[in-house]
N, C-alpha and C positions, 0 to 999 in steps of 0.2 A: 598376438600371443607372446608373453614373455620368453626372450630365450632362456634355457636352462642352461648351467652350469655344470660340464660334470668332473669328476674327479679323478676319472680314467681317461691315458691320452696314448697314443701312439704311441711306442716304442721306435725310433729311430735308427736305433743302433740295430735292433734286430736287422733291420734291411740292410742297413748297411753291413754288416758282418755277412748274411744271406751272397752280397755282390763277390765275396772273397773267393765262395766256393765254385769251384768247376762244372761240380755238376747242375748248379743251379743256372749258371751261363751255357750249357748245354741244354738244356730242359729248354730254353728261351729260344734258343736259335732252332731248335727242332721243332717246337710247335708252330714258328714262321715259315717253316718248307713247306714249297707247294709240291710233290714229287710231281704230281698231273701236269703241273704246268711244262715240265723238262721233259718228261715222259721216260723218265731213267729214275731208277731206285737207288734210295741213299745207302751210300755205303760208310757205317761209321768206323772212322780210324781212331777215336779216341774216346769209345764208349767206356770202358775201363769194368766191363761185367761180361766176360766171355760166356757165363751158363746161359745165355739165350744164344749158343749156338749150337746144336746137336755135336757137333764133335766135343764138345766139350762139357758134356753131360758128368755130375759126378760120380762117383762107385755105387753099385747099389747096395754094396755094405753101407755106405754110411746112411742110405734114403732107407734101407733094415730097421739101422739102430734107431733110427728116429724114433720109424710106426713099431719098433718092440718098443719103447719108453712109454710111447704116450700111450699103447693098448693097454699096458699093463695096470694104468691109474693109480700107481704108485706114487707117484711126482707132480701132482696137481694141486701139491700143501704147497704152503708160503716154504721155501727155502734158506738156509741163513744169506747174510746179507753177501759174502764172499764169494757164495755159490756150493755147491753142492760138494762134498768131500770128494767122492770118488774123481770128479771130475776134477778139480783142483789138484788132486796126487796124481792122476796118471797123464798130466800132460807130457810134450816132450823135454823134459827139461831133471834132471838130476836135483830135484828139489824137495822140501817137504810140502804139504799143503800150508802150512801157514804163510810161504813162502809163494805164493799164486791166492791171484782173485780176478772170479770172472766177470769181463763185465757185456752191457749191449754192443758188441765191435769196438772197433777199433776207436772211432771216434768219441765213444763215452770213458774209454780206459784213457785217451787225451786228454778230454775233460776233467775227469780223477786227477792225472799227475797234475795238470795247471794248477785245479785246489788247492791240491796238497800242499804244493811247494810255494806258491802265494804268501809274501809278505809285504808290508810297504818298506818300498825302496829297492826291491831283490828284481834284480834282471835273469833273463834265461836268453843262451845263446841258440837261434834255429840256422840250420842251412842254407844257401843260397845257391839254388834254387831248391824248393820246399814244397811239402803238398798242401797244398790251399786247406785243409781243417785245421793245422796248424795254429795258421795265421788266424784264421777264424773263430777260433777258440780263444784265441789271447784276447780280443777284443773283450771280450767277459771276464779276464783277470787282468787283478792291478799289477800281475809281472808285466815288467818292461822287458820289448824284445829287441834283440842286436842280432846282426846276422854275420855269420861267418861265408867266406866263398869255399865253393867246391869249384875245381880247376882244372875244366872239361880237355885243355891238351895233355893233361895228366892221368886223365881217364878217370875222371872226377874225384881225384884226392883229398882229401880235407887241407886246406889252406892255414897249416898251423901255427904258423909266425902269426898269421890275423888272426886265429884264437885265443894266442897269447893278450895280444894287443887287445882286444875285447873287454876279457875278463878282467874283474875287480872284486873287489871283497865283496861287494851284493853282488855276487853269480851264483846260483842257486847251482844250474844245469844247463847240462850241452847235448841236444838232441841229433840224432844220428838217422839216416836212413840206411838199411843193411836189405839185403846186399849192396854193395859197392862202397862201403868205407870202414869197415872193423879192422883195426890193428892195434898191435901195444903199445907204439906211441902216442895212439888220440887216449887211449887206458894211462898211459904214464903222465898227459898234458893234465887230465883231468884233475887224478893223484895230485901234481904240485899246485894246480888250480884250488883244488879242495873243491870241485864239485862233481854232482851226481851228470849218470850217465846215461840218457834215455835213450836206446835203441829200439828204433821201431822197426821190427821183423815182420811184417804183415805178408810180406812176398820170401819169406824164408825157404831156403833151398829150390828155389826156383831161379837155379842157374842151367845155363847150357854154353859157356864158353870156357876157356881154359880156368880160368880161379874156380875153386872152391869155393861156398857156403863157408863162412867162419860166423858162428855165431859169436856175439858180443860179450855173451855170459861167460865166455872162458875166460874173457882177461876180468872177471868181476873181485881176483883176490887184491890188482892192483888197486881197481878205486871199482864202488858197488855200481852196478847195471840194473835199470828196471828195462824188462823188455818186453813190449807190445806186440799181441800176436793176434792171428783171428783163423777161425776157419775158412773166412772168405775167399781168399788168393787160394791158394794150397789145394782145397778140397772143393771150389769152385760153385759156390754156396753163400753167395754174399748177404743174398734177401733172411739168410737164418741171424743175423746178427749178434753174432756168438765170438768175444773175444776174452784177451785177457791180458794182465800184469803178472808179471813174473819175475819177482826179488832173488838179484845172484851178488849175497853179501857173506860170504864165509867168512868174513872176521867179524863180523858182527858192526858195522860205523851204523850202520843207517837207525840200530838199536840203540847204540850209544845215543845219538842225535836226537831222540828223541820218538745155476740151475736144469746145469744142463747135464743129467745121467746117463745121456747117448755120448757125450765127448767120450768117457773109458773106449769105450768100441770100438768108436772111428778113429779112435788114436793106434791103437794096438793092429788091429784088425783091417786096414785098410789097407791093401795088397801094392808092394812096390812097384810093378809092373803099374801101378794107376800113376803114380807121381812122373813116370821116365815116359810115359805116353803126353801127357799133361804138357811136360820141357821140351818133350820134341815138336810137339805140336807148336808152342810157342816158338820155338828158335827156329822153326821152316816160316811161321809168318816174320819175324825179327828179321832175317835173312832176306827175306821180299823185300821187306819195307825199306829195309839196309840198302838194297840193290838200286830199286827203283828212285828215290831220293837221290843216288847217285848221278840217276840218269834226269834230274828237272835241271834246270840252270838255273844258277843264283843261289841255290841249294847247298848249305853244307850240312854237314855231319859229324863230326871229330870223332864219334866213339860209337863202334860198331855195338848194338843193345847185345849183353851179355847173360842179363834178367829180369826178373819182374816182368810189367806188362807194358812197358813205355820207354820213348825212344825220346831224345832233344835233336834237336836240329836245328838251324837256323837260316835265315834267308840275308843273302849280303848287302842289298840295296834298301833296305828300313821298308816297314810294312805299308807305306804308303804309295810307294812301286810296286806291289806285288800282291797283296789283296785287299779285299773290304775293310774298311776301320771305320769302326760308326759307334757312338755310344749307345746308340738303340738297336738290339738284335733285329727288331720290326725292321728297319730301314737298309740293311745290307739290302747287296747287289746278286740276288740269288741269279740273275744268267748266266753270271761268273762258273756257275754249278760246282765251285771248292769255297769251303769257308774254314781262315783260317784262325785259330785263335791264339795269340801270342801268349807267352810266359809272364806276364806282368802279374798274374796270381801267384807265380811262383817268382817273381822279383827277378826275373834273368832277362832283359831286353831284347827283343826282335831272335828268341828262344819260341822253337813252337813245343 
């Protein structure tokens, strides 16, 4: 029988972009554990979805406003493409609604801004160390990406001299993780750079050490802020994949230049006492994991976690003294009963 020709072929790059993300390298090494075999239960330190822990259950305001939205049958029309008014105006954010669009989480509002700002020849600068959709996502745009260091004996500063140094007339944008790096000079860098300022807030006000929360959008008069949000982190609700873009341009550059009706509810309405329950809880496991890390040898730490849901650490003698390194999740050394996974998705070396 003749073989046939076809005209549809594997995508490549898919897989490859697939290997960038974390949790797809976790999904692999989890479905490789025998727990039976060890006869002890996994305990995951770097699952990154605390709602499968009963403490950590959301408000039942917000699981209200859901089943009142969808009971109602009001909101089962096509929506416009931005998202739904009310929800668009009442985020947190001193904004109009033309100024916010929502999109599927977090990682499709990434998506949006790589589009958008896509030209040939235009670079975008990411962090170093970064969170693997990032990177992943640029694989699908023709920006070129440069990484700037953040400068963990500094309690991970932005490395602005090497920003400087980066940037060139093709620099579109310089994306930010927040908490842990908003201030007026990466706002002022940007200004003389001339570009855009993408702050991803996804773990917004989810601090529990001495700094404060500064959102990014205040300093948006010096040079304009798009900032990335989601209800994910915050309201502990990741599987709804509910986020957003949120434009802080009060002079209007970015002009020059060229469906979700439960959000109102759970915005407004979601009782404080949820959020300070939430940071404590988080900052007593922070505080553990701070601790214990303290106590492995070979183990450092430089910066006690202050927010969010993750910690860096690092091991002194390269990962090949100190755990499994195999290209194949299948072929680690499960007796070992730790598996570690280094930062190399986040570009920071023998960084867990």
């Amino acid at each position: 029988m003749e073989k046939q020709e076809w005209g549809f072929k594997e995508n490549h790059e898919v897989h490859a972009t697939a290997a960038l993300t974390m949790r797809n390298i976790l999904e692999a090494l989890i479905a490789n554990m025998d727990e039976n075999g060890t006869g002890k239960s996994m305990i995951h330190l770097g699952h990154g979805d605390p709602s499968i822990y009963p403490c950590f259950r959301t408000s039942t305001i917000v699981e209200d406003a859901l089943v009142e939205a969808t009971r109602s049958a009001k909101f089962n029309c096509y929506a416009p493409g931005a998202g739904i008014a009310p929800a668009r105006r009442d985020l947190p954010y001193k904004l109009t609604s033309n100024d916010v669009f929502l999109t599927v989480g977090a990682d499709h509002a990434i998506e949006v801004l790589l589009t958008v700002l896509a030209r040939p020849g235009a670079n975008i600068l990411f962090p170093r160390p970064n969170y693997p959709t990032y990177e992943a996502e640029a694989r699908f745009s023709p920006l070129k990406v440069r990484h700037y260091d953040l400068l963990p004996e500094k309690g991970w500063e932005v490395d602005l001299d090497g920003v400087k140094a980066l940037a060139d007339d093709q620099t579109v944008a310089i994306v930010l993780i927040n908490p842990g790096n908003p201030c007026g000079n990466i706002a002022e860098t940007a200004r003389k750079l001339g570009i855009l300022v993408i702050a991803d807030e996804v773990y917004a006000h989810q601090v529990f050490g001495e700094n404060p929360f500064i959102p990014m959008g205040v300093f948006g008069d010096i040079a304009p802020v798009v900032t990335v949000g989601t209800l994910s982190k915050r309201w502990i609700v990741p599987g709804w994949r509910l986020g957003w873009i949120a434009i802080t341009d009060p002079i209007g550059i970015l002009q020059q230049t060229g469906v979700f009706f439960f959000l109102p509810h759970i915005i407004e309405n979601t009782p404080h006492s949820f959020f300070l329950n939430i940071n404590k809880l988080l900052k007593e496991a922070a505080d553990m994991l701070y601790k214990r890390l303290k106590e492995i040898p070979l183990v450092s730490c430089p910066y006690k976690p202050e927010g969010s849901m993750g910690c860096f650490w690092f091991e002194e003698l390269g990962s090949s003294e100190f755990c499994c390194r195999s290209k194949s999740a299948s072929r680690c050394n499960w007796e070992d009963e730790s598996v570690l996974l280094e930062t190399c998705k986040t570009l920071l070396g023998n960084y867990m």
